[in-house]
C-alpha positions as CSV (number, residue, x, y, z in Angstrom):
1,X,0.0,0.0,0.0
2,X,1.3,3.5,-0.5
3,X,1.7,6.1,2.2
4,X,-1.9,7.5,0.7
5,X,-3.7,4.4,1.0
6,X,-2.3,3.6,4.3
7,X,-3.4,7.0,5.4
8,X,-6.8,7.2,3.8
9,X,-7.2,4.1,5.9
10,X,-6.4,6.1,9.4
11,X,-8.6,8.9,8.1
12,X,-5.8,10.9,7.3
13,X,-5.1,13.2,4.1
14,X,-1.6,13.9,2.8
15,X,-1.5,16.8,4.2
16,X,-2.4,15.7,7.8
17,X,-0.5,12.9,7.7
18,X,2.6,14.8,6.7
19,X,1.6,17.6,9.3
20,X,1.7,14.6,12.1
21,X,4.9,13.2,11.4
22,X,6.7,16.7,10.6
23,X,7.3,16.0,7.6
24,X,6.5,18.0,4.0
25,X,3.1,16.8,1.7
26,X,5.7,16.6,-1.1
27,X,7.6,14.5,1.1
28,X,4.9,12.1,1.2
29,X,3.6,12.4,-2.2
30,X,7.4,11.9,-4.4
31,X,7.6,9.0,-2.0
32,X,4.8,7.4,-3.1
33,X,5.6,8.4,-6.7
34,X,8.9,6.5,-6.0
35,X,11.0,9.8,-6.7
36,X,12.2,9.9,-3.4
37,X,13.4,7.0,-0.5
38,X,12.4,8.6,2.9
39,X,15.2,8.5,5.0
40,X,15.0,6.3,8.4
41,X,14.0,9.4,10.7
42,X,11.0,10.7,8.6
43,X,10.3,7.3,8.1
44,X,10.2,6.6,11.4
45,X,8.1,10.0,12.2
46,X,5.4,8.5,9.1
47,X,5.2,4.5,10.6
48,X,4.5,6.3,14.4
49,X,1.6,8.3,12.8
50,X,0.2,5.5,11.3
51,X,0.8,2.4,14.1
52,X,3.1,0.6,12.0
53,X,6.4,-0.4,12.5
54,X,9.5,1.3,11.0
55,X,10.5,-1.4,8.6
56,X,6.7,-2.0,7.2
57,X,7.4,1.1,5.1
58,X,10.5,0.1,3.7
59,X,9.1,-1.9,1.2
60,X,5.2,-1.8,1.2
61,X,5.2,1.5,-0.8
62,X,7.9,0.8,-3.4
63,X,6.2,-2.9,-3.6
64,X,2.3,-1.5,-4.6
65,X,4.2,0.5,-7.0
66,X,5.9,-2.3,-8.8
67,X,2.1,-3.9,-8.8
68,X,0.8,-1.0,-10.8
69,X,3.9,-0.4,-13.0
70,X,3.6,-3.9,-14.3
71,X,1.2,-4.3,-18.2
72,X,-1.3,-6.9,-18.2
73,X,1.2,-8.9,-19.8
74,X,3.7,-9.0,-16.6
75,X,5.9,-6.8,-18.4
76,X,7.5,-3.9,-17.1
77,X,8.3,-2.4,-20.4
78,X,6.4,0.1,-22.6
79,X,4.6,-1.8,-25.2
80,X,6.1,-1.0,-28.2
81,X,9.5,0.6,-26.6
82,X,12.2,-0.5,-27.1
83,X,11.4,-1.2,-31.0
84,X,12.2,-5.4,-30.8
85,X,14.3,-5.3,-34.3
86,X,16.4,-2.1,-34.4
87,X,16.1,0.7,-38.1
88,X,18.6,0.1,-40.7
89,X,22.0,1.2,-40.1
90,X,21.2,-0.3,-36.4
91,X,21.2,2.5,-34.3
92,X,18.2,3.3,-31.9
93,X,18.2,7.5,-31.5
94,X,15.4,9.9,-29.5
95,X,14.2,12.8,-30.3
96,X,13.9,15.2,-28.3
């Protein structure tokens, strides 16, 4: 579960939960996003707001967000990206 879900369940907006644990709503947010590890003392400060145990938000968030990343298929990837043969001359470039 993410940091949201797990505060929706307590009642608990981003913005309150963040308030509680001293903490900034971006904080939470780009950690739920996976843009940002919390380090041990906020995440210490988020598990004591919500009755859980430091370690239980190590990997719960990072976990639910592996679930939704992942296509139908089990894949990971883009569908589509990378292009499975590569364009003549065999070089892959990006635009921009």
């Amino acid at each position: 579960m993410t940091l949201q879900e797990l505060g929706a369940a307590s009642g608990l907006t981003i913005d309150q939960l963040a308030a509680r644990a001293g903490v900034r709503p971006a904080t939470v947010a780009k950690r739920d996003a996976g843009t940002l590890r919390a380090n041990p003392v906020s995440r210490r400060r988020l598990a004591d707001v919500l009755g859980l145990a430091p370690a239980a938000l190590r990997d719960a968030p990072s976990a639910a967000r592996r679930t939704r990343a992942r296509t139908p298929s089990g894949s990971r990837r883009t569908p589509g990206w990378p292009p499975d043969t590569a364009p003549a001359g065999g070089r892959v470039t990006r635009r921009n």
